[in-house]
Structures are given as structure tokens and as C-alpha cells.
N, C-alpha and C positions, 0 to 999 in steps of 0.2 A: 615467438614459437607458437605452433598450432594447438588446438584445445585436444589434448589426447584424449581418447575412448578405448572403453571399455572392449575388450579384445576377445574373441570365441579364436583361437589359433590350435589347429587341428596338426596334428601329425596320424593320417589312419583314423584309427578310433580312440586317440589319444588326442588328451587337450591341455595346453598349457597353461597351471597353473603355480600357485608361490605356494610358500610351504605349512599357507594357511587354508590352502587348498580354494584359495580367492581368484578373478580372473587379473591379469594385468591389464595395463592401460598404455596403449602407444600411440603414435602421429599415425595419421589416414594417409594412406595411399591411393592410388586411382583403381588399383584393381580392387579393391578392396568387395565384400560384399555390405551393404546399408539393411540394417532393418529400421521400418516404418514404423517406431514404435513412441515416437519422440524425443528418446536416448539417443547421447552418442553412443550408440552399441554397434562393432564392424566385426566382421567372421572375414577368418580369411585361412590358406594353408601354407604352415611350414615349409617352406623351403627344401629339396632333397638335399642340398649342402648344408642349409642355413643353420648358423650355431643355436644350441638354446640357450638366451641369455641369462647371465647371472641373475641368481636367488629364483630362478623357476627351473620345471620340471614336466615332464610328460607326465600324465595319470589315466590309464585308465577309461572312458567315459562310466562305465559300469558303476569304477568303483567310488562316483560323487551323487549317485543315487540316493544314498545314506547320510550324506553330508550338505548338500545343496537344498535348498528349499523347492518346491514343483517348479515353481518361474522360471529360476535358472535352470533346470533342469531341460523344461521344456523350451526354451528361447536356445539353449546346446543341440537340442534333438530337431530344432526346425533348420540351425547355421548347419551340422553336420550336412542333412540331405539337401539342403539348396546349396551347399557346394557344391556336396557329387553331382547334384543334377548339371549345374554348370560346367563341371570338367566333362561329363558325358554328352553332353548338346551343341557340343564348340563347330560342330558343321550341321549343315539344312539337310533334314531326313527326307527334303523332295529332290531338291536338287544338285545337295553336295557343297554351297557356297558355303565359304565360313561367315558363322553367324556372329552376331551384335548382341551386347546384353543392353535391354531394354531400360532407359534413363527410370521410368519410373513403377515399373511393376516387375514382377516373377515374370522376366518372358525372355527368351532366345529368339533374337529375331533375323531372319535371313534379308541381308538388303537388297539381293537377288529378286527375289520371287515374293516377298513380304510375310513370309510363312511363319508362325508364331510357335514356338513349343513349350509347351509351359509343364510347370512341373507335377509328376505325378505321385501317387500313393499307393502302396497294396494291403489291400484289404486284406487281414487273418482274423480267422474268428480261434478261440481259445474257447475250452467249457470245459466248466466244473460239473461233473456228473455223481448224481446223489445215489445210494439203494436204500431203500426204506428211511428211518428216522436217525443213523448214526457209523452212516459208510459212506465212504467219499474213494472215488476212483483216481488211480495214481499212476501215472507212468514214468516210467526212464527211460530219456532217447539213447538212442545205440550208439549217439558219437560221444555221448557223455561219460567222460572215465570217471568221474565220483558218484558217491552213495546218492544224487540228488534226484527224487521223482517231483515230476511239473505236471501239468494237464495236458488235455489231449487239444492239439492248434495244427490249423493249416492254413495254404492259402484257396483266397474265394476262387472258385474256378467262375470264367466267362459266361454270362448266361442263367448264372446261380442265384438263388439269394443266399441271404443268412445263415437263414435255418437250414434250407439245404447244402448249406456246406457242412453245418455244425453237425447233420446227420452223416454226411458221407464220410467226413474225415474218422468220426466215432467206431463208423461200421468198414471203413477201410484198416485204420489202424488197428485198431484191439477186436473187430468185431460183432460188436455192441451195437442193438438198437435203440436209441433214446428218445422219449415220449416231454410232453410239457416243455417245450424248448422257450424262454424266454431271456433278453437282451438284459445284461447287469449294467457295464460301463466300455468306457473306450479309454485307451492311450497309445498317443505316438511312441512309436517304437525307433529309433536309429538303425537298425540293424539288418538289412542299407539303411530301409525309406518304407516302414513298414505304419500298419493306423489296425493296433491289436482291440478286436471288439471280442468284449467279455459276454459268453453266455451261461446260464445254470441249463440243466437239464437233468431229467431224471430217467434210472435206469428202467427198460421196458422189457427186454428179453433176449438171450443169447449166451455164449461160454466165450470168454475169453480167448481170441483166437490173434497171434501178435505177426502185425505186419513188421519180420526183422531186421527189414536194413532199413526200417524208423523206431521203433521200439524192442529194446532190450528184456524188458521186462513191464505187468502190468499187473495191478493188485487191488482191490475193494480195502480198504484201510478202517477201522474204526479212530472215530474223532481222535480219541486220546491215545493212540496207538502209533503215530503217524514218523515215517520217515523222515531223511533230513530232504525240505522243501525248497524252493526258491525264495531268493533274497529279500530283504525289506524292500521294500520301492517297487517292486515288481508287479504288474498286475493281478500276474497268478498267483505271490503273496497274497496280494488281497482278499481275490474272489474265495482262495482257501481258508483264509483267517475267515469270512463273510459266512460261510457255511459252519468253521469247526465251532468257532466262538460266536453264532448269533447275533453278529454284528448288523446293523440294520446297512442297507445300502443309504451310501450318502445323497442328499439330493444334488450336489457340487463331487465329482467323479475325485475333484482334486484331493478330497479332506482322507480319500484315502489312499495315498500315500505317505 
């Protein structure tokens, strides 16, 4: 019998786990995906037929946030998007051949034309925005049916940097200008194939004006006042805990989590 490995097995945004919310261990396959990590560790997707075997379960990705340590969290968040990127690259964006996955790197490769596609990220910036010494800025997105405000995030437009996104998203959605714009932390997002970079900034002038088919709702909160927030694990957890509670920024991104 073959040395079974440790399994990242996707259904969607769902992953199969045992009811200890552990991964399972199977035989390798050829399609398999390999991380280079020195682990037997393979990612692979469920099957549209294929049964779920005894004593596992779908869960979630969300909800092992809480439960998983960063590692696995993050070794979940890298198989998710190098699958989709895989199922999304199966033909050469120059010339249409169906492509080859690459013996030993992240590459799609056409045997046509030799054209290499390799995998991408999107850049969102998120910020926490401060007013004076004990208000922190809060929104609710408008597809969001519970009581929960997050911060203000987009994505980087072409062309941009950072901060200039950090401002325009600020002053597109709620219509806020913000001053002191500095970089907190980063984490990969799954949700496709997202790289969420944390910023703080501080309010500088303007009336709350809500862009509504993205925000619902926007508010200046004091510290100990605050609505119901986004989840443990989450970055925007963080960067809000960082601000209400005086948390120092970690110098390792991970330890907050």
C-alpha cells in the first residue's frame, strides 16, 4: 500500500474534515495537487458525484478559522486558490491549446506555444479608521443580512498604490477623507484568491455620505460601545481589537490571529 497524505479535499468553499475537525489521510493520485513543503500534504476537489466517505464531513472553510491553528489555516487558503487557479487555466490565454501543469512549479503550461501562466493574487486594502482618541469607524455591507459592521476594503485598482486606494475606497464608500495612512499587516484571503493588506488611518474631514449598493449603513463608534464585529481569525477582528484594546502590532502578523 502507498504512504497516504494528509488531504486538503475541497467541495466549493467547503473542506473535508472528521468530526474532530482534522484533515484526512488518502492514496495520491496523479491529478493530485503536491505542495513543496516536504510533507506528504496533496489538495485535491471532490468529485461532483463522488460520495463523502465515512466518518467525514464538509465544513465550512470560515468556520476552521477558530479551530485550526494559522498553518493549517493558511496551507487551506493557499490549496483553495491553486486549485481554482488550475481549473481556471486548463487552456493557453494566447493561443487556446490545452495546457500542461508544470512537473515542478505553480505553472500552467501550453506545449503549443510554451506560454507559462502562473498564479495570481488581488490585492485589497482594508482600514481601520480612527476620530480623535476613542472612535473607530464602522460599516455594514449592504449584502450583509446580520447586525455585523466590518471596515472599509476594496480592491487595488491598476495603476494605484496603497494608500491611494486606501483613500479612494474611504472617500468612495462612506465619503471620508483620511490623513496618516500607515500599513498594519497582511493575510491571505480565500475568497477567491484575495492578499487582504491592513491599514490604520485617521479621520481628516467630511459628513458621512454612504455609497448604497456597498454600504448599508456607517457609524463613528466609541471603543466600548461597539456593535457586533467580525469573527476571531479575521483580520478586521484584529486590526479592531489593535485599536479598541491597545494591542501593540505583532512584529510576526501570525501571532495575531
Amino acid at each position: 500500500m502507498s504512504e497516504l497524505s494528509l488531504a486538503y479535499i475541497f467541495h466549493q468553499h467547503q473542506i473535508l474534515v472528521d468530526e474532530n475537525f482534522q484533515l484526512p489521510r488518502v492514496e495520491r493520485v496523479a491529478s493530485d495537487l503536491h505542495f513543496s513543503t516536504g510533507d506528504q500534504v496533496i489538495a485535491r476537489d471532490l468529485l461532483e458525484n463522488e460520495p463523502i466517505p465515512s466518518g467525514l464531513q464538509l465544513v465550512p472553510i470560515r468556520q476552521l478559522l477558530t479551530l485550526w491553528d494559522t498553518k493549517q489555516f493558511e496551507t487551506a487558503s493557499r490549496a483553495i486558490q491553486l486549485l481554482e487557479w488550475r481549473r481556471n487555466h486548463q487552456f493557453c490565454s494566447h493561443c487556446g491549446h490545452k495546457t500542461e501543469v508544470h512537473p515542478t512549479e505553480y505553472a500552467m503550461v501550453c506545449p503549443a506555444c510554451r506560454y507559462h501562466q502562473y498564479p495570481r493574487v488581488q490585492p485589497c486594502v482594508i482600514t481601520v479608521i480612527t476620530r480623535g482618541d476613542d472612535e473607530i469607524l464602522l460599516a455594514k455591507n449592504a449584502k450583509n443580512k446580520s447586525n455585523m459592521y466590518g471596515l472599509i476594503a476594496g480592491f487595488v485598482e491598476v495603476g494605484e498604490t496603497l494608500e491611494e486606494a486606501v483613500r479612494r475606497e474611504t472617500f468612495e464608500e462612506v465619503g471620508l477623507k483620511v490623513k496618516n495612512v500607515q500599513y498594519l499587516a497582511s493575510q491571505p484571503w480565500p475568497f477567491p484568491s484575495n492578499l487582504m493588506l491592513a491599514f490604520r488611518a485617521e479621520y481628516a474631514s467630511g459628513d458621512i455620505q454612504l455609497q448604497e449598493e456597498e454600504i448599508s449603513d456607517a457609524q463613528f463608534f466609541k471603543f466600548d460601545q461597539l456593535p457586533e464585529i467580525p469573527f476571531k481569525g479575521s483580520i478586521a477582528y484584529a486590526m479592531i481589537k489593535h485599536i479598541t484594546d491597545g494591542h501593540p502590532v505583532a512584529d510576526d502578523t501570525r501571532e495575531w490571529l
